[in-house]
mmJSON file of the N, C-alpha and C atoms, coordinates in Angstrom:
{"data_MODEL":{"atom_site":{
"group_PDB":["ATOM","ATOM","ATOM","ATOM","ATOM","ATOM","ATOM","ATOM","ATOM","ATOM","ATOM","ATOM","ATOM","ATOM","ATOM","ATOM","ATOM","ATOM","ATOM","ATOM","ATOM","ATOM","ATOM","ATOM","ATOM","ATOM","ATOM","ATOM","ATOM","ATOM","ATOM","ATOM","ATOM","ATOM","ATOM","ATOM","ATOM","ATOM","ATOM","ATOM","ATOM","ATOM","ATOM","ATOM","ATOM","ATOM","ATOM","ATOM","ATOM","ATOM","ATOM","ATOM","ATOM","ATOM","ATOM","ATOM","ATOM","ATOM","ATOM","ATOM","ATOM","ATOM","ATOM","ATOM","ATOM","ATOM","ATOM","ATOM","ATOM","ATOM","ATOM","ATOM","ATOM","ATOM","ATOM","ATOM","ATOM","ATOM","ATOM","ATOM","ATOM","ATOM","ATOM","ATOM","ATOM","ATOM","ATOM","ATOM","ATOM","ATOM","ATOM","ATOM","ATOM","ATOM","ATOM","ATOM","ATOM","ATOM","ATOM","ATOM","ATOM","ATOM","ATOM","ATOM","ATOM","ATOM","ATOM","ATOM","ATOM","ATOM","ATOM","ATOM","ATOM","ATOM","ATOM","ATOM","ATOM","ATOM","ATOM","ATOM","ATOM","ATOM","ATOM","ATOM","ATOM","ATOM","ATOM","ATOM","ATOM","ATOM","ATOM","ATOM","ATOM","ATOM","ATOM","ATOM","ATOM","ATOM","ATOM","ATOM","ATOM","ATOM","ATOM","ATOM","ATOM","ATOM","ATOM","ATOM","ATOM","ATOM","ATOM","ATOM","ATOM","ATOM","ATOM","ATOM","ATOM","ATOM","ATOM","ATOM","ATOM","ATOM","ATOM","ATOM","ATOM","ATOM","ATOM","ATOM","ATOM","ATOM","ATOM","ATOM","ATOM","ATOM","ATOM","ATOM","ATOM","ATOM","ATOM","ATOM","ATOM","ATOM","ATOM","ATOM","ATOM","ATOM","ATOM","ATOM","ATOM","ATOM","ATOM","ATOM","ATOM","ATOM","ATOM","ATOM","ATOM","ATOM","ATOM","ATOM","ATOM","ATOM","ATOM","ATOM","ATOM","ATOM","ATOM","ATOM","ATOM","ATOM","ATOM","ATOM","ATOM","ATOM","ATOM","ATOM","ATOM","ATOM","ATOM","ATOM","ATOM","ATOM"],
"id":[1,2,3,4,5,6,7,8,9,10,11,12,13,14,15,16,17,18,19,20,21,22,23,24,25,26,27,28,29,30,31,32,33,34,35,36,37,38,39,40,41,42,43,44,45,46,47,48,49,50,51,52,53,54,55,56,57,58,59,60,61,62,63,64,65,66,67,68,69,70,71,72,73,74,75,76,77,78,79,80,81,82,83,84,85,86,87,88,89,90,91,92,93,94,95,96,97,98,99,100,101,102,103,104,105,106,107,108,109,110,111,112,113,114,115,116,117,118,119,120,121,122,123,124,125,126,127,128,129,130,131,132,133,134,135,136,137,138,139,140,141,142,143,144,145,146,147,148,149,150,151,152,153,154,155,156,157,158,159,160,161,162,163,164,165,166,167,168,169,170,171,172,173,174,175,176,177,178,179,180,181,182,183,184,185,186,187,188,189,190,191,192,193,194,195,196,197,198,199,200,201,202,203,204,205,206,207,208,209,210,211,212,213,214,215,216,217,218,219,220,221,222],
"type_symbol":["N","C","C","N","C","C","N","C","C","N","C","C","N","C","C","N","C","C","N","C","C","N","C","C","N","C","C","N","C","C","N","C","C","N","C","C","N","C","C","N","C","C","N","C","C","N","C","C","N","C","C","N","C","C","N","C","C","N","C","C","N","C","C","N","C","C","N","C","C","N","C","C","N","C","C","N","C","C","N","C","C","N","C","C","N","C","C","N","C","C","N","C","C","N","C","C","N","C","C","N","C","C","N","C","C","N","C","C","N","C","C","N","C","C","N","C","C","N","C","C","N","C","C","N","C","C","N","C","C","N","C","C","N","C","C","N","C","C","N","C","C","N","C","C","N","C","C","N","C","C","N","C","C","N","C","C","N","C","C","N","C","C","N","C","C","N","C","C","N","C","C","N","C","C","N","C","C","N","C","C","N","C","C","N","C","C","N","C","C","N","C","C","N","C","C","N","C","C","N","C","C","N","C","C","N","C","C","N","C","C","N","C","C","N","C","C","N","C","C","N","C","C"],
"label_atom_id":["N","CA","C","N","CA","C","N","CA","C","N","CA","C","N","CA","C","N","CA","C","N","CA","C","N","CA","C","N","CA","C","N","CA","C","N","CA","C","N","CA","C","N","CA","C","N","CA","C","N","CA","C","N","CA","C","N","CA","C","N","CA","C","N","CA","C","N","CA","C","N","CA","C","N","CA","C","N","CA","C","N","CA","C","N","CA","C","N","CA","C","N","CA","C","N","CA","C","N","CA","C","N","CA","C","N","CA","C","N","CA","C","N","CA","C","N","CA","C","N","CA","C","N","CA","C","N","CA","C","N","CA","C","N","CA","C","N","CA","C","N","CA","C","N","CA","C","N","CA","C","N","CA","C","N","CA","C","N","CA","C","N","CA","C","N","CA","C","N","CA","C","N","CA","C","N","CA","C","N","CA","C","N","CA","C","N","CA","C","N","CA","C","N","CA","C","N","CA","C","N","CA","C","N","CA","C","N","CA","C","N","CA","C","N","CA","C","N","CA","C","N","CA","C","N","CA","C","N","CA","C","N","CA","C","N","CA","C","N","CA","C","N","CA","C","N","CA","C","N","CA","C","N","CA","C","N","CA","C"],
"label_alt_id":[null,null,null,null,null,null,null,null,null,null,null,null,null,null,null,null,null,null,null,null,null,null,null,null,null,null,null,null,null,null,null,null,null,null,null,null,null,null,null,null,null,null,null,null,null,null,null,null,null,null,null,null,null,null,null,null,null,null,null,null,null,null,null,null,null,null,null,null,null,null,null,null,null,null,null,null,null,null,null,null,null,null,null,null,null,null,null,null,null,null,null,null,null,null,null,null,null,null,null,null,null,null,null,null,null,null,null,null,null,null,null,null,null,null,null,null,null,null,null,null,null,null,null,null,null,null,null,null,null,null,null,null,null,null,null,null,null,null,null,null,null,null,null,null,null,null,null,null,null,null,null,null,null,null,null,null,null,null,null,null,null,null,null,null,null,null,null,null,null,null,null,null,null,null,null,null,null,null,null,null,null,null,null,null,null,null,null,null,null,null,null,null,null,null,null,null,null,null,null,null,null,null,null,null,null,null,null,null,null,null,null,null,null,null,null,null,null,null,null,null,null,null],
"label_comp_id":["UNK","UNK","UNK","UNK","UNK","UNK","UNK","UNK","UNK","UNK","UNK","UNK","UNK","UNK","UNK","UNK","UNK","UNK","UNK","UNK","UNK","UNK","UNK","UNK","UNK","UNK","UNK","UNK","UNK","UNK","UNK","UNK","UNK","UNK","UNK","UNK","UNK","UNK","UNK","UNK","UNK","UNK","UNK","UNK","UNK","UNK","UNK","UNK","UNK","UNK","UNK","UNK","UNK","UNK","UNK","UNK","UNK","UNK","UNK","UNK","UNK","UNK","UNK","UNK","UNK","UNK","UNK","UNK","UNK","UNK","UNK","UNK","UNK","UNK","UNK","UNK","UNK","UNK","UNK","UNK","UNK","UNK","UNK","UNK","UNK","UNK","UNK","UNK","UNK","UNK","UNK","UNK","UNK","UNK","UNK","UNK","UNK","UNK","UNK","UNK","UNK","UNK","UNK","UNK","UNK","UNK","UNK","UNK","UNK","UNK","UNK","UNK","UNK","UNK","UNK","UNK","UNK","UNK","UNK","UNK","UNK","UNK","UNK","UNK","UNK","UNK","UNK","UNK","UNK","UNK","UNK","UNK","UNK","UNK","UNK","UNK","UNK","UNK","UNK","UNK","UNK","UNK","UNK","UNK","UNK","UNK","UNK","UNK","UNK","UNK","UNK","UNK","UNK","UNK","UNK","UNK","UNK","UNK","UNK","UNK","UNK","UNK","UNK","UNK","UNK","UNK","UNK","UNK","UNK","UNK","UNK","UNK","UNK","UNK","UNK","UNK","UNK","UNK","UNK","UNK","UNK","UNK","UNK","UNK","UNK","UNK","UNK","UNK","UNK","UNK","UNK","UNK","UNK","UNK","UNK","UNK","UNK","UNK","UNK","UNK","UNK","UNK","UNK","UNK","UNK","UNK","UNK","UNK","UNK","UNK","UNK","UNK","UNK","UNK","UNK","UNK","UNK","UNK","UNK","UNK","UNK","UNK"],
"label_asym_id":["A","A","A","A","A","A","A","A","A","A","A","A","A","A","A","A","A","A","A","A","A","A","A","A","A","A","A","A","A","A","A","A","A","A","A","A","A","A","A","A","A","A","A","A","A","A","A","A","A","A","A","A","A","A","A","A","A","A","A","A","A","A","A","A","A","A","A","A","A","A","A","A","A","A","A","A","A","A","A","A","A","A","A","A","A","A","A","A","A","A","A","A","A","A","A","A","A","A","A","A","A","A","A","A","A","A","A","A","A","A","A","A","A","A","A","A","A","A","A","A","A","A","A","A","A","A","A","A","A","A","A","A","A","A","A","A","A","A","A","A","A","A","A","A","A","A","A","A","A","A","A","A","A","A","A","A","A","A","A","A","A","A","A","A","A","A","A","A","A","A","A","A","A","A","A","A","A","A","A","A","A","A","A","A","A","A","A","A","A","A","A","A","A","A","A","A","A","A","A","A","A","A","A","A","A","A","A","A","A","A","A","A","A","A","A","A","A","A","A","A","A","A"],
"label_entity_id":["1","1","1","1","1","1","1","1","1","1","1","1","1","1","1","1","1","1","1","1","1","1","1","1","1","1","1","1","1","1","1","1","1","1","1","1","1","1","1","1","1","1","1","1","1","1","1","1","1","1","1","1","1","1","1","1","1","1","1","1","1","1","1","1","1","1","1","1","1","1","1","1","1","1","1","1","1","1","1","1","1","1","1","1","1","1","1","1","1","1","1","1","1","1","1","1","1","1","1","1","1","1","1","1","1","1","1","1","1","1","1","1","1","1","1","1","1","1","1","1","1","1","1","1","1","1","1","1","1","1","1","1","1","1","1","1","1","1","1","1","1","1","1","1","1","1","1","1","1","1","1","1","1","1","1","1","1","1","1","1","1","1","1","1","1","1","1","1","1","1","1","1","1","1","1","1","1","1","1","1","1","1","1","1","1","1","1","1","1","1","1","1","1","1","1","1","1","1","1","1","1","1","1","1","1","1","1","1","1","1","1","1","1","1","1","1","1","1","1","1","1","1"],
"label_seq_id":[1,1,1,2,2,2,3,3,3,4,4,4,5,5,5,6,6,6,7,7,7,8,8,8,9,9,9,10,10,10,11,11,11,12,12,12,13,13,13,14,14,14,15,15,15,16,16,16,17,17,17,18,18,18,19,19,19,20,20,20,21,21,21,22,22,22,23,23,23,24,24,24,25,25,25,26,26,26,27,27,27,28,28,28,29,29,29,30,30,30,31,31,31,32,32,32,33,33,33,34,34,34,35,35,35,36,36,36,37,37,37,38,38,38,39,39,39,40,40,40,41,41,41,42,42,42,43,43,43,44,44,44,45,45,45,46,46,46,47,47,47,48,48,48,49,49,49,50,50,50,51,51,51,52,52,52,53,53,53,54,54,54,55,55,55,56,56,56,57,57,57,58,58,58,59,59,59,60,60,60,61,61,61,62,62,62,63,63,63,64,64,64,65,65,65,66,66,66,67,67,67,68,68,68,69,69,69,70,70,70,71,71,71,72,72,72,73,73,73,74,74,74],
"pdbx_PDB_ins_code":[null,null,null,null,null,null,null,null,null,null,null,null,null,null,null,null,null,null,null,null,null,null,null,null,null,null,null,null,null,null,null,null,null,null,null,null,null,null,null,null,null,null,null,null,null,null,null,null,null,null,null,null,null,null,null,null,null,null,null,null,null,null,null,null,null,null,null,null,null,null,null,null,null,null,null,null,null,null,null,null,null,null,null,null,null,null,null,null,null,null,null,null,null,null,null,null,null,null,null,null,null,null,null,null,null,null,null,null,null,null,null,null,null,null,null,null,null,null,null,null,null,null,null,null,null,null,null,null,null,null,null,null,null,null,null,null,null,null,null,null,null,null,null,null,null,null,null,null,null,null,null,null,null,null,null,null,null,null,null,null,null,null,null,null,null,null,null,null,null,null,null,null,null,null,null,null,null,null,null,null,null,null,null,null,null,null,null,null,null,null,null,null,null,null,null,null,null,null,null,null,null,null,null,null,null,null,null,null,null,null,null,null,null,null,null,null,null,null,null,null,null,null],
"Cartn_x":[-58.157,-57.577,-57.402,-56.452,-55.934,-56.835,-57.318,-57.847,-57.364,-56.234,-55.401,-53.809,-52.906,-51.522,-51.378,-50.359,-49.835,-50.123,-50.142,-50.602,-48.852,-48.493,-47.079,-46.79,-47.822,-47.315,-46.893,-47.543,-47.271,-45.402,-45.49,-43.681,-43.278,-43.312,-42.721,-42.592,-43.472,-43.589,-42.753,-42.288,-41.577,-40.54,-39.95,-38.193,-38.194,-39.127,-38.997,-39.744,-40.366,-41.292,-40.189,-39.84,-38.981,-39.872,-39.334,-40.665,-40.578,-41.264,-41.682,-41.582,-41.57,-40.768,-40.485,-39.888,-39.719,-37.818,-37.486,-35.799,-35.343,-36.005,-35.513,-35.96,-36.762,-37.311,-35.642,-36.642,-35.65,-35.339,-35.469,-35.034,-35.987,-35.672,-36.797,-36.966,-38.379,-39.425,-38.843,-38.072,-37.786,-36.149,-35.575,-34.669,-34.416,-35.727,-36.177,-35.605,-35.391,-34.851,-36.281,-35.979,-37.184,-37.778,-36.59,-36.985,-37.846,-37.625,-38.427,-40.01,-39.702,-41.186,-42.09,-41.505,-42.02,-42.586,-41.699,-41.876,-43.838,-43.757,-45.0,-46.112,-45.28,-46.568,-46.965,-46.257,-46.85,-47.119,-47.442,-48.002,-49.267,-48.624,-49.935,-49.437,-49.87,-49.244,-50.125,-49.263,-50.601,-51.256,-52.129,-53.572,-52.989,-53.863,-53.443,-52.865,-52.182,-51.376,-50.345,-49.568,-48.049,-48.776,-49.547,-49.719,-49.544,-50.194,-50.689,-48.909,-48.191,-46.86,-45.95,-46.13,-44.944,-45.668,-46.474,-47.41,-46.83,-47.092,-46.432,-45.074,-44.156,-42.627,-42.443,-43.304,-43.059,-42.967,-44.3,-44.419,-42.881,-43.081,-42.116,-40.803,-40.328,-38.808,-39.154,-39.873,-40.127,-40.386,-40.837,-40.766,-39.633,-38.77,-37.101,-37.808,-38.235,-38.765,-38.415,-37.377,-36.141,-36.603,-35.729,-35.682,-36.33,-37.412,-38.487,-38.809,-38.08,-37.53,-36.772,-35.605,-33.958,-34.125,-35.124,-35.432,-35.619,-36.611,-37.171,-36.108,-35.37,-34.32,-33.674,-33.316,-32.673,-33.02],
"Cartn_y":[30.747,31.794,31.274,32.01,31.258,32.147,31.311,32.186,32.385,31.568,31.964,31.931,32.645,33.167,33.773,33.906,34.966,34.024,34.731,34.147,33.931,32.792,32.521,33.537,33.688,34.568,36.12,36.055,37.857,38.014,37.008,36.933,36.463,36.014,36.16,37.226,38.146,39.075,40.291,40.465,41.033,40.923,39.756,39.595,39.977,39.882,40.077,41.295,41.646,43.33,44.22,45.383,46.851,47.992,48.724,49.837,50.74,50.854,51.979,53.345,53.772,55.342,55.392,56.617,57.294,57.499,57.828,57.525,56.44,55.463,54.005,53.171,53.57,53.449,51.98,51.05,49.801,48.961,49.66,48.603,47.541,46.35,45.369,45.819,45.234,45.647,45.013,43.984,43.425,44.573,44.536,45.767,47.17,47.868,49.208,49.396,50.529,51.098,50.628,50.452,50.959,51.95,53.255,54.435,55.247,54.081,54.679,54.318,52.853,52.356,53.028,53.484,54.327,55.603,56.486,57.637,57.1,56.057,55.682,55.477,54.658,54.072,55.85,57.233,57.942,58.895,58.945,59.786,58.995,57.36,56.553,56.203,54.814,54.107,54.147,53.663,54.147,52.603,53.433,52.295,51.109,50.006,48.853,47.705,46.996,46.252,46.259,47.327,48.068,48.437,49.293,49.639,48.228,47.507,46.315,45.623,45.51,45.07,45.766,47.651,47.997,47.832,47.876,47.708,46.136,45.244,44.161,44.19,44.212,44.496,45.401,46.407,47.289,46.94,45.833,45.007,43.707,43.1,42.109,43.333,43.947,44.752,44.942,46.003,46.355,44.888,43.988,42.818,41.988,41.877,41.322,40.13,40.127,38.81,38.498,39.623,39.414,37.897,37.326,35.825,34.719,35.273,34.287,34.595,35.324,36.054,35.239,34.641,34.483,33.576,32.64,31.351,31.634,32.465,33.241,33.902,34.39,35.285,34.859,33.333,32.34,32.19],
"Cartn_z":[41.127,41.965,43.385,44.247,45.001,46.326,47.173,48.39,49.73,49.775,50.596,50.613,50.836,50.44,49.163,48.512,47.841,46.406,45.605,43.877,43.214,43.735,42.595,41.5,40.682,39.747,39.886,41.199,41.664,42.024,42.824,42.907,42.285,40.403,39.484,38.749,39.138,38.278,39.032,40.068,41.12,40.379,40.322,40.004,38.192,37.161,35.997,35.856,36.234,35.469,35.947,35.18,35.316,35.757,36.022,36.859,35.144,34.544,33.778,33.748,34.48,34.659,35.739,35.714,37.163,37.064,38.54,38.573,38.304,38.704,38.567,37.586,36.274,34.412,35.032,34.237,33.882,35.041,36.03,37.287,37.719,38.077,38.398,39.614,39.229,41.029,41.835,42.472,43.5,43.956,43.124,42.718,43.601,43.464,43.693,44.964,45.933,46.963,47.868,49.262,50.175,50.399,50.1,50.284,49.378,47.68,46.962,47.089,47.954,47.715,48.991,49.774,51.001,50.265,49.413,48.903,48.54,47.421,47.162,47.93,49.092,50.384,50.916,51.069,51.69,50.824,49.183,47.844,47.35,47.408,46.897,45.726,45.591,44.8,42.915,42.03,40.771,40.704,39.523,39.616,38.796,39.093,38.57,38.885,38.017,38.811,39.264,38.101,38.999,39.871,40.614,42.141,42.532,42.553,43.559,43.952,42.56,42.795,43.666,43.524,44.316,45.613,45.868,47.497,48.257,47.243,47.721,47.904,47.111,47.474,48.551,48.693,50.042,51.014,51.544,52.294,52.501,51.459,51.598,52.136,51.368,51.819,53.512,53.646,55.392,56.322,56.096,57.137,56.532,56.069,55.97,54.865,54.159,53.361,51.896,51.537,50.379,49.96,50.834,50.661,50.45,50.075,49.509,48.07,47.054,45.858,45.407,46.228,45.876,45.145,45.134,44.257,43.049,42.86,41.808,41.015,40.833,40.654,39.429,39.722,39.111,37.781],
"occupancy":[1.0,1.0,1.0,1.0,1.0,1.0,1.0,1.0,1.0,1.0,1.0,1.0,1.0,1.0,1.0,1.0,1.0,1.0,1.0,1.0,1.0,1.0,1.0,1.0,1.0,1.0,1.0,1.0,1.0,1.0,1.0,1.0,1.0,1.0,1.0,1.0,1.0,1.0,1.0,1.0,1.0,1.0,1.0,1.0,1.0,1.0,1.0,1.0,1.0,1.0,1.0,1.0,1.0,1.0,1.0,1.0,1.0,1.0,1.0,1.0,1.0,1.0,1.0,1.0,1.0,1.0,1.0,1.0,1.0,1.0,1.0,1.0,1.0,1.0,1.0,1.0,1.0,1.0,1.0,1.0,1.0,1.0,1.0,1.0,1.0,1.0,1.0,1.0,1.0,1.0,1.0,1.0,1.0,1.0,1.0,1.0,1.0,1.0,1.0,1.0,1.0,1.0,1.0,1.0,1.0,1.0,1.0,1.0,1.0,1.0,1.0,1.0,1.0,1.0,1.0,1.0,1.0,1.0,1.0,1.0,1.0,1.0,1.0,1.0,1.0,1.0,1.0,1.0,1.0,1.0,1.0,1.0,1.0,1.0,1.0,1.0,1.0,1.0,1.0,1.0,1.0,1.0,1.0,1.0,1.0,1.0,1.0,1.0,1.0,1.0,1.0,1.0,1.0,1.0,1.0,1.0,1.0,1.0,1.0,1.0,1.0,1.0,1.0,1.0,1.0,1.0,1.0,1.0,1.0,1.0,1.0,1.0,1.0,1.0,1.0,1.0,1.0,1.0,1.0,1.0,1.0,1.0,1.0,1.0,1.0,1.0,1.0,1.0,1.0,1.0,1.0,1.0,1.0,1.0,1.0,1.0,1.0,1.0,1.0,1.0,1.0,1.0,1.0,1.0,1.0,1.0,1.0,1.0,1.0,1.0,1.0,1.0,1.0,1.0,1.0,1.0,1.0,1.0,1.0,1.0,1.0,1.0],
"B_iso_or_equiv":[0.0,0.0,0.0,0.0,0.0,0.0,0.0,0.0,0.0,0.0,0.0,0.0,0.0,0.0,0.0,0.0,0.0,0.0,0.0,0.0,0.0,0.0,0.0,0.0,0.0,0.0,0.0,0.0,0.0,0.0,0.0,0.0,0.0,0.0,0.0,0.0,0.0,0.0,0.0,0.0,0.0,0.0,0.0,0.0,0.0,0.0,0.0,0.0,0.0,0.0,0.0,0.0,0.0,0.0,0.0,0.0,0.0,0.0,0.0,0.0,0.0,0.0,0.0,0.0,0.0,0.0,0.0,0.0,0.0,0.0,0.0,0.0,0.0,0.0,0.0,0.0,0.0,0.0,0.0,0.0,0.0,0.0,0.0,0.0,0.0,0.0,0.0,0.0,0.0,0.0,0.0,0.0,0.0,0.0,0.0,0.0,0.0,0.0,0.0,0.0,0.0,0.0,0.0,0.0,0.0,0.0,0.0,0.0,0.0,0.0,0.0,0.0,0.0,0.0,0.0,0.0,0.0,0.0,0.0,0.0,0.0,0.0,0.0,0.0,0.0,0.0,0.0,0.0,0.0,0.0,0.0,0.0,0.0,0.0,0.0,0.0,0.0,0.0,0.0,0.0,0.0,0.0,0.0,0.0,0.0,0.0,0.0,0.0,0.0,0.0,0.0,0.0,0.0,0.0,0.0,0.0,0.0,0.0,0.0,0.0,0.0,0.0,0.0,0.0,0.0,0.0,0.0,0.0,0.0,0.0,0.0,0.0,0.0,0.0,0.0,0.0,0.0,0.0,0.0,0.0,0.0,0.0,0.0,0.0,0.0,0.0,0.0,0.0,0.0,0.0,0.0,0.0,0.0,0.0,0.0,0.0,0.0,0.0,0.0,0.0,0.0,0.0,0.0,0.0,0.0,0.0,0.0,0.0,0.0,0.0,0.0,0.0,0.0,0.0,0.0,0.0,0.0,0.0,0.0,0.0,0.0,0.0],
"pdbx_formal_charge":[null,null,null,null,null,null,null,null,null,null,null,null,null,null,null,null,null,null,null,null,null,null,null,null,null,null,null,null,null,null,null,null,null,null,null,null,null,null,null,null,null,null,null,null,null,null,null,null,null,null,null,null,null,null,null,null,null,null,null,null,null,null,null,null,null,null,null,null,null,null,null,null,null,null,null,null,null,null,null,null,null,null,null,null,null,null,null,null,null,null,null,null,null,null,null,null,null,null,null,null,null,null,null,null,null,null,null,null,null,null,null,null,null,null,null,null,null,null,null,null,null,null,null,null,null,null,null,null,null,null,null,null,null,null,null,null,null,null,null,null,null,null,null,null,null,null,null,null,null,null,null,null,null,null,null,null,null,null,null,null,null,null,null,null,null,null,null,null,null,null,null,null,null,null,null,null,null,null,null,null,null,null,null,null,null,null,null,null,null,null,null,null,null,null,null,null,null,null,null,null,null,null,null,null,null,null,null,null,null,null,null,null,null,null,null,null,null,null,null,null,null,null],
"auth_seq_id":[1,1,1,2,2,2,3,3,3,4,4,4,5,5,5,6,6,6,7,7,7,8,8,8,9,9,9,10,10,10,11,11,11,12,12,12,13,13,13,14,14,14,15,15,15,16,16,16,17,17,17,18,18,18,19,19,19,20,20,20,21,21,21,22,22,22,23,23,23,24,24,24,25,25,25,26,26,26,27,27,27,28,28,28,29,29,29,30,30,30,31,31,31,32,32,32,33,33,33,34,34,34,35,35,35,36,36,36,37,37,37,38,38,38,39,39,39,40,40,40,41,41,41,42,42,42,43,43,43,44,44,44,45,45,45,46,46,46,47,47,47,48,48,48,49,49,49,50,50,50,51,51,51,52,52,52,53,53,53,54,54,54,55,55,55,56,56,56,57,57,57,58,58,58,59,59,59,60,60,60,61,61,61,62,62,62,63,63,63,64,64,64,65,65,65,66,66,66,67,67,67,68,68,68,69,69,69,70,70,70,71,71,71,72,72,72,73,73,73,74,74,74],
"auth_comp_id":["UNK","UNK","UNK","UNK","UNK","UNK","UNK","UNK","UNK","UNK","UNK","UNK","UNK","UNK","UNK","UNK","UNK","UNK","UNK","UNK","UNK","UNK","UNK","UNK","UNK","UNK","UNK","UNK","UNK","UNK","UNK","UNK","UNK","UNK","UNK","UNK","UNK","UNK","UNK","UNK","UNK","UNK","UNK","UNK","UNK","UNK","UNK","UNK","UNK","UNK","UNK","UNK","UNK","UNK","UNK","UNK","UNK","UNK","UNK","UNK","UNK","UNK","UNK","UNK","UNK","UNK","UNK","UNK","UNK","UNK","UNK","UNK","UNK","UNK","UNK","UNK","UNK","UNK","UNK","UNK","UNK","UNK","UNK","UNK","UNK","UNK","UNK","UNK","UNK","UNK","UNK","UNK","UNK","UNK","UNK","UNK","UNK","UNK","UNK","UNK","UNK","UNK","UNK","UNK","UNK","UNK","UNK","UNK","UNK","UNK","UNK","UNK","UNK","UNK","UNK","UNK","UNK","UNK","UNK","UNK","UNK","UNK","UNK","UNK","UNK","UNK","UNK","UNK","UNK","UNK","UNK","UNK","UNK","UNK","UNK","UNK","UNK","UNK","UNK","UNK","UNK","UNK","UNK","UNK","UNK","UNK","UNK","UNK","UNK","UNK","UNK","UNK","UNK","UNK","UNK","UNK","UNK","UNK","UNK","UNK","UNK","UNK","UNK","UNK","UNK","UNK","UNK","UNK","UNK","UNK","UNK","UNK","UNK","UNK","UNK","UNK","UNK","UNK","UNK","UNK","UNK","UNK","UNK","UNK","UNK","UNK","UNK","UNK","UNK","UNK","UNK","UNK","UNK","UNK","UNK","UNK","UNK","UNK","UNK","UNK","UNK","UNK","UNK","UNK","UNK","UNK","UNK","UNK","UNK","UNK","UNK","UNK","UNK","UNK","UNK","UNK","UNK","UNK","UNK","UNK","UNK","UNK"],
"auth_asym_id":["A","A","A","A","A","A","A","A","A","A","A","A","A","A","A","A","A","A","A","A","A","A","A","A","A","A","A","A","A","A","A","A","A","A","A","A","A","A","A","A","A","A","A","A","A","A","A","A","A","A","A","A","A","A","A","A","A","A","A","A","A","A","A","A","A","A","A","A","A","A","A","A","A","A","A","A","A","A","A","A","A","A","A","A","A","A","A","A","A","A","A","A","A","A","A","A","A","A","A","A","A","A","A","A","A","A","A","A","A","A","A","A","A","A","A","A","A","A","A","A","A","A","A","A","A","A","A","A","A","A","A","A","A","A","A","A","A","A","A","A","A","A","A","A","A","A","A","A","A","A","A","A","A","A","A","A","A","A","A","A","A","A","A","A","A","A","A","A","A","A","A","A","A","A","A","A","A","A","A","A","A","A","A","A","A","A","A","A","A","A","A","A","A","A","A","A","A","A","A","A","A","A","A","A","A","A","A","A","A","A","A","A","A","A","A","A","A","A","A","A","A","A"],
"auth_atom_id":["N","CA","C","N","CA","C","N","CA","C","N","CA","C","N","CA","C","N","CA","C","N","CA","C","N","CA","C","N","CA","C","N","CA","C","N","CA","C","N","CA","C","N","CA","C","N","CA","C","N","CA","C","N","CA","C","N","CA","C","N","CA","C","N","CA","C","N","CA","C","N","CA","C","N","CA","C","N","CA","C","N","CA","C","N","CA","C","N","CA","C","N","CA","C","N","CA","C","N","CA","C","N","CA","C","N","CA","C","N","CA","C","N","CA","C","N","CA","C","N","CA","C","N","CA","C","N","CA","C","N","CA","C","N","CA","C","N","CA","C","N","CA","C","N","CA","C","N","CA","C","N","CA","C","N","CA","C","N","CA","C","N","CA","C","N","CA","C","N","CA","C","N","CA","C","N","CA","C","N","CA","C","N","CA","C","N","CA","C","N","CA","C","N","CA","C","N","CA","C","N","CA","C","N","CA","C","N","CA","C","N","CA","C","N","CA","C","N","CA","C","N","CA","C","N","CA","C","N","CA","C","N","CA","C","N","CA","C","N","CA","C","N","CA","C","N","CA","C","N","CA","C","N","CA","C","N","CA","C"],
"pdbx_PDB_model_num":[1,1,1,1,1,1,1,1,1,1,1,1,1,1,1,1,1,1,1,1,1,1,1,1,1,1,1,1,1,1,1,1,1,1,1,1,1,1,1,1,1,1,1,1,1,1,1,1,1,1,1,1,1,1,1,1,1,1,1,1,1,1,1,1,1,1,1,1,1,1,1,1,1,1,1,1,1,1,1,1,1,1,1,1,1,1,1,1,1,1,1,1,1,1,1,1,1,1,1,1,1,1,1,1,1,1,1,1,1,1,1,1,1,1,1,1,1,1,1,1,1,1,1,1,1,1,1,1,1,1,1,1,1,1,1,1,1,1,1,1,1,1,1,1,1,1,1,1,1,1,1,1,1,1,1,1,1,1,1,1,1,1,1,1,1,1,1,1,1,1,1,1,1,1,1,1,1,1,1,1,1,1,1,1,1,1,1,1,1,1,1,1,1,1,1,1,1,1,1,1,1,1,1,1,1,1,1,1,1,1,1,1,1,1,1,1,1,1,1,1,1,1]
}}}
């Protein structure tokens, strides 16, 4: 495990996992609106590791950091 920066596999799993329900059922997590992931940041995100993922993409979307994805994508 990694003890400092981000776990590679977490931003693989961004560009390939689909959100499981909701409005956006099927859309990949990197995908999702800001506005939806805000809706989450101020209801609270669910347990697990989908929480932990849309929390991260929230982050990445609000500080402009798309672009460290774009590789991934591919």
């Amino acid at each position: 495990m990694q003890e400092n920066g981000l776990n590679p596999q977490l931003l693989k799993d961004l560009v390939k996992m689909q959100m499981p329900f909701g409005k956006y059922k099927g859309r990949i997590l990197c995908d999702l609106p800001v506005s939806y992931l805000e809706w989450f940041d101020a209801k609270g995100y669910p347990d697990g590791k989908l929480g932990m993922l849309l929390q991260t993409m929230h982050v990445i979307k609000i500080n402009g950091l798309e672009d460290l994805l774009k590789p991934l994508k591919r």
